[in-house]
Steps between C-alpha positions, in 0.01 A plus 500: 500500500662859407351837587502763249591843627236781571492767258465866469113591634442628175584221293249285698132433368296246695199464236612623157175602297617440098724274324695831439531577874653200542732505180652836678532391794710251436688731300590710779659231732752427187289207311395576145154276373418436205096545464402175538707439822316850652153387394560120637666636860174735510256246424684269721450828820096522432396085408737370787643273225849362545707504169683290341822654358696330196791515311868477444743579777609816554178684344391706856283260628614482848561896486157548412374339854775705644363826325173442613575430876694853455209705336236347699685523830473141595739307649628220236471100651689312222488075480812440302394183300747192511457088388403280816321833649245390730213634722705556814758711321229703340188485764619440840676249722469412865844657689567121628825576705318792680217232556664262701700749680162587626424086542822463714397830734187365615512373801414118497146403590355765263228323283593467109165667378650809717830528341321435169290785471836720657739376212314538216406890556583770252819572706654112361338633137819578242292694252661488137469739226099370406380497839683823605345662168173378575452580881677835489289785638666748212392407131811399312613364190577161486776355207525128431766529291630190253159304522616305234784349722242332704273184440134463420434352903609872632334651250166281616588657844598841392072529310372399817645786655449764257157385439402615816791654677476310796694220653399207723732375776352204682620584824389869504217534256426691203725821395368737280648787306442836731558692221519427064853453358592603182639169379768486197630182372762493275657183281766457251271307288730104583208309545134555410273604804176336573185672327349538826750711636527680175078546559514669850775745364492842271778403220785723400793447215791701585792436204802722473418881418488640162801709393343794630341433792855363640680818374261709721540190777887568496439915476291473822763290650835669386351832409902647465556279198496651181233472297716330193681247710165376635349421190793329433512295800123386472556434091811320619318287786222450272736346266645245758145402549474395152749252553418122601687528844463349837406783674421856298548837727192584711392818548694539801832424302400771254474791768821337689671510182385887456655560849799370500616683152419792710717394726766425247511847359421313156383782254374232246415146423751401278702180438735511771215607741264191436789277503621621850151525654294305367533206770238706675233371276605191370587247793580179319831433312369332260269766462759783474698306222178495286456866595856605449475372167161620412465770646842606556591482143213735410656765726846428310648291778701177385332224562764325722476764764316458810 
């Protein structure tokens, strides 16, 4: 579970009223939407829909939960998904060690149905990300992020509690949501979720930008570059993604790249620039000898040099 910091007072909106209210919000606390990504996240605020967020890595797919938490002013309850994740990693788990510490400090003679109903109170609870989202007094945003890594049994447990937002533990009842969550899942698209998750959620595509919807990404982000160099750099990066490679730069890579030629004083992308930075957006050797040559070569830089 991660917190997202609280932003500026002004930057904060707790119902937005339009598809465009939303679109500049997020705007404002540094995340640039397409329209389709504003008009999902709004319809997602007023239907109490979770959404299901697709596409490649590295697209802003995470960020976008992120950016919402910020503009909405809600704390941010992540579930980072992994293989072999089960419910007591993602729900809740009894704190067993602190349990029989409390067995062992009862003095002997005490009936069992007494230390029962003592060790199985909300103070031996360990509340993970989906419970802590759901019985939080503070509406938040909830991220279950990499869906895909998981299997179709949690995602069978994971409807039952967004159907109803509400969790049953047998030895303390029924807990249900105090407040709605705004609930974004996100998956690389490596296996094929179940139509009946797909049928609870809004749906939302997110590929890599357009040309120049990442040049005014990488503007908002490294405003001091010039204006030349950063159409270069996002007609360069969109070139690498052209390539068949393991991993093509995200997002991310493209405004790190932006940065750190900043940093380097470079006053343009030219042969001898790419070839010296460009292990900030391609992190696979294989991949930079393909992009070396490719690429590389279309800059005027030999072929052999990496």
């Amino acid at each position: 579970m991660s917190a997202s910091p609280s932003p500026p007072p002004d930057l904060v909106s707790s119902s937005p009223e339009s598809a465009e209210a939303v679109r500049e919000g997020l705007r404002r606390v540094g995340y640039l939407p397409g329209e389709s990504t504003a008009l999902v996240s709004y319809l997602s605020t007023k239907l109490g829909k979770p959404v299901l967020v697709e596409g490649p890595a590295g697209v802003g797919k995470t960020e976008l939960a992120k950016a919402l938490a910020r503009f909405l002013g809600r704390e941010l309850v992540r579930l980072q998904c992994y293989e072999g994740l089960d419910e007591a990693k993602a729900l809740y788990e009894w704190n067993y060690r602190k349990q029989l510490l409390r067995i062992q400090a009862e003095p002997s003679g005490t009936g069992w149905d007494a230390v029962q109903e003592d060790i199985f109170g909300e103070e031996f609870l360990l509340s993970r990300p989906l419970m802590t989202a759901i019985s939080s007094e503070q509406p938040v945003v909830l991220l279950i992020d990499e869906i895909d890594k998981t299997d179709q049994e949690f995602e069978a447990m994971l409807l039952e509690v967004l159907s109803d937002f509400q969790i049953s533990i047998p030895e303390l009842g029924m807990v249900r949501s105090r407040t709605h969550p705004i609930v974004l899942l996100t998956s690389n698209n490596s296996r094929e979720l179940t139509e009946a998750l797909k049928r609870r959620c809004l749906y939302l595509w997110l590929d890599y930008p357009e040309l120049e919807h990442e040049l005014e990404i990488v503007r908002l982000h490294a405003p001091e570059l010039p204006e030349t160099m950063a159409r270069k750099l996002v007609e360069v990066v969109g070139m690498v993604r052209a390539l068949d490679l393991k991993k093509p730069p995200s997002i991310a890579e493209s405004i790190d790249w932006a940065r750190a030629l900043l940093l380097l004083g470079a006053e343009e992308i030219d042969a001898e620039t790419f070839t010296e930075t460009m292990s900030v957006i391609v992190k696979h050797r294989t991949d930079m000898d393909v992009v070396a040559e490719r690429v590389g070569l279309k800059l005027g830089s030999p072929a052999d040099v990496v």
